[in-house]
N, C-alpha and C positions, 0 to 999 in steps of 0.2 A: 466405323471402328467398333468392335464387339466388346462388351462387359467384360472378356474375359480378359483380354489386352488392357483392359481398364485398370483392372487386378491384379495383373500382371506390372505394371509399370507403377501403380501404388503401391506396390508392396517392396516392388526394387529400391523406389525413395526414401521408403519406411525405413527400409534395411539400413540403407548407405548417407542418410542425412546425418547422422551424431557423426560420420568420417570424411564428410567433404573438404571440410578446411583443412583438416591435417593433410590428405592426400595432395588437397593443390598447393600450399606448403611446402609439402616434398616436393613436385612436380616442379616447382617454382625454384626451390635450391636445388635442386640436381639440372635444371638450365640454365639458371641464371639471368633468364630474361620472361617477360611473360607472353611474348607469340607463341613460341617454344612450349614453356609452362602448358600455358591453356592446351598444345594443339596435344602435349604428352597428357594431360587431364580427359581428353575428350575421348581420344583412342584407349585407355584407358577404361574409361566408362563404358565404352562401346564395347568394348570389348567382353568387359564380367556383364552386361545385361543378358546376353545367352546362357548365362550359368549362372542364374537364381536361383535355382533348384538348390545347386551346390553351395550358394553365398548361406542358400537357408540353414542347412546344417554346418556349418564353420561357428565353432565354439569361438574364436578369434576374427571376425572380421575385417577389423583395420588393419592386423598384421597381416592378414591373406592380400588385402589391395595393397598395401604396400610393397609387399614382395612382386607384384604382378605389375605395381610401378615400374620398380627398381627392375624387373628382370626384360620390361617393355624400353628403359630407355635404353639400357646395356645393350638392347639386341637394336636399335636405333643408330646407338654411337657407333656401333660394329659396321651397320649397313651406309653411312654415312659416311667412315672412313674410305671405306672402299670407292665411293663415287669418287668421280674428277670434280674436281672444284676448279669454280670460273669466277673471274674477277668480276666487282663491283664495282664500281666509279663512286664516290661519295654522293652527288647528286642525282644518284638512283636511290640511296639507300631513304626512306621514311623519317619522317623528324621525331626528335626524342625529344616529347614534353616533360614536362613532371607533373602529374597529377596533384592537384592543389586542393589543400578542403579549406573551404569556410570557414573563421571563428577567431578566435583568439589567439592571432599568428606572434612568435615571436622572431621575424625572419631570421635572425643572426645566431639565436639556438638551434631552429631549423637545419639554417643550412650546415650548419656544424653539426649537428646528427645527419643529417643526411650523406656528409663528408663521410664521417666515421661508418658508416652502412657503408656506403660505396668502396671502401677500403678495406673494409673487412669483406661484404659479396667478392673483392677482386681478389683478395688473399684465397678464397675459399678457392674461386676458380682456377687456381694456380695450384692448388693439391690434383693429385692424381684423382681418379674414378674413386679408385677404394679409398683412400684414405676421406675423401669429402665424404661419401655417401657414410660411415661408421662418424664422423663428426657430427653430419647433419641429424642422424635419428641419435646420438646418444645424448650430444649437448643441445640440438636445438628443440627435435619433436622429446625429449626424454625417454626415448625406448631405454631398457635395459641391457645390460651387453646379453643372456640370455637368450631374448626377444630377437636382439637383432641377429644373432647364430641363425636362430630360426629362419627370420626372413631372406638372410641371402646364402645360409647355408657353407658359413664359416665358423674354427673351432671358437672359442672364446679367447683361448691365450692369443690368437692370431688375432684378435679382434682389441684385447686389449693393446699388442704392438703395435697396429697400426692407428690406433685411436694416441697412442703416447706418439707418435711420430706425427702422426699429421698437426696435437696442437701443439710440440717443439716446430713443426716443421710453418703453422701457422704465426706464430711467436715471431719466427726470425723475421717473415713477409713484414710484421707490422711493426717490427723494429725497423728493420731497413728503411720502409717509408715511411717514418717519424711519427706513425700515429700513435707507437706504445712505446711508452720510456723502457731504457734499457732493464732486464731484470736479473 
C-alpha cells in the first residue's frame, strides 16, 4: 500500500470522524433495525470515499452525508419495493438478543424504558418515508427546518406540514397503544 493511500484514507477519517455517530444514528432511524443500519452506513461510507476531493471543499459536511444518506436509502426502499418478496419461516429468521451492559442494572426501569423505545421505534415506523425522515432530523438529530430543506430539497412550509402531522400523527400511535395518556 503506497503513503499516498495512506493519506488518502487519513485524511477521509479526519474529515468524517466528528459525523460518524450522527450518520449511523440516522442510518439506524430510517431502518429501524441495525443489519439494515450498518449495511445503509457502510454503502454509504463507500460510496463518499471516491469523492474526498469534493468532501474537502463542502463548507457543510454532515449535511452533505446526510443528504447522501437519506437520498441512498430512498433509492434502496424504491429498488426494494420492486423485488418479489419471499417468505420466511420463523425458524430461519436469526434470534433477537438484547445487548446487555454490565453495571448497575435496575431491570424493571430498564425494561420499562426499553418498552417505551420499542413503542415509540414502532410508532416511528408506522409514519410514512417523509414524514419520519423530517421527524427524525428535526426532533431527534436537531437539524433545523432550514438545514433539512437543504438536505432533501423540500420547501420549508412543506416541511413544517409534515413535521405538524407526523407528530399529531405520532400522538395518536401512542395513545392508541397506551403508552401516552390521552392529551
Amino acid at each position: 500500500m503506497s503513503s499516498a493511500d495512506d493519506n488518502q484514507r487519513a485524511s477521509f477519517e479526519t474529515l468524517l470522524r466528528p459525523h460518524l455517530d450522527r450518520l449511523y444514528r440516522l442510518a439506524y432511524r430510517l431502518c429501524g433495525n441495525k443489519p439494515e443500519a450498518e449495511d445503509l452506513f457502510q454503502d454509504v461510507l463507500t460510496k463518499v470515499f471516491p469523492k474526498l476531493d469534493s468532501l474537502i471543499e463542502i463548507e457543510e459536511p454532515g449535511s452533505w452525508l446526510c443528504r447522501i444518506m437519506y437520498n441512498h436509502f430512498i433509492d434502496n426502499r424504491r429498488r426494494y419495493a420492486r423485488q418479489r418478496l419471499v417468505a420466511v419461516s420463523e425458524d430461519q429468521l436469526p434470534g433477537q438478543g438484547i445487548d446487555a451492559v454490565a453495571g448497575d442494572l435496575n431491570p424493571e426501569a430498564d425494561a420499562e424504558q426499553q418498552d417505551c423505545a420499542d413503542e415509540l421505534e414502532g410508532a416511528l415506523q408506522a409514519l410514512s418515508d417523509e414524514h419520519r425522515m423530517v421527524v427524525l432530523l428535526h426532533d431527534c438529530e436537531g437539524y433545523k427546518l432550514t438545514e433539512i430543506q437543504e438536505l432533501i430539497g423540500v420547501p420549508v412550509g412543506t416541511l413544517k406540514s409534515r413535521l405538524h402531522r407526523a407528530r399529531a400523527r405520532l400522538r395518536e400511535i401512542l395513545v392508541a397503544n397506551g403508552t401516552l395518556s390521552s392529551i
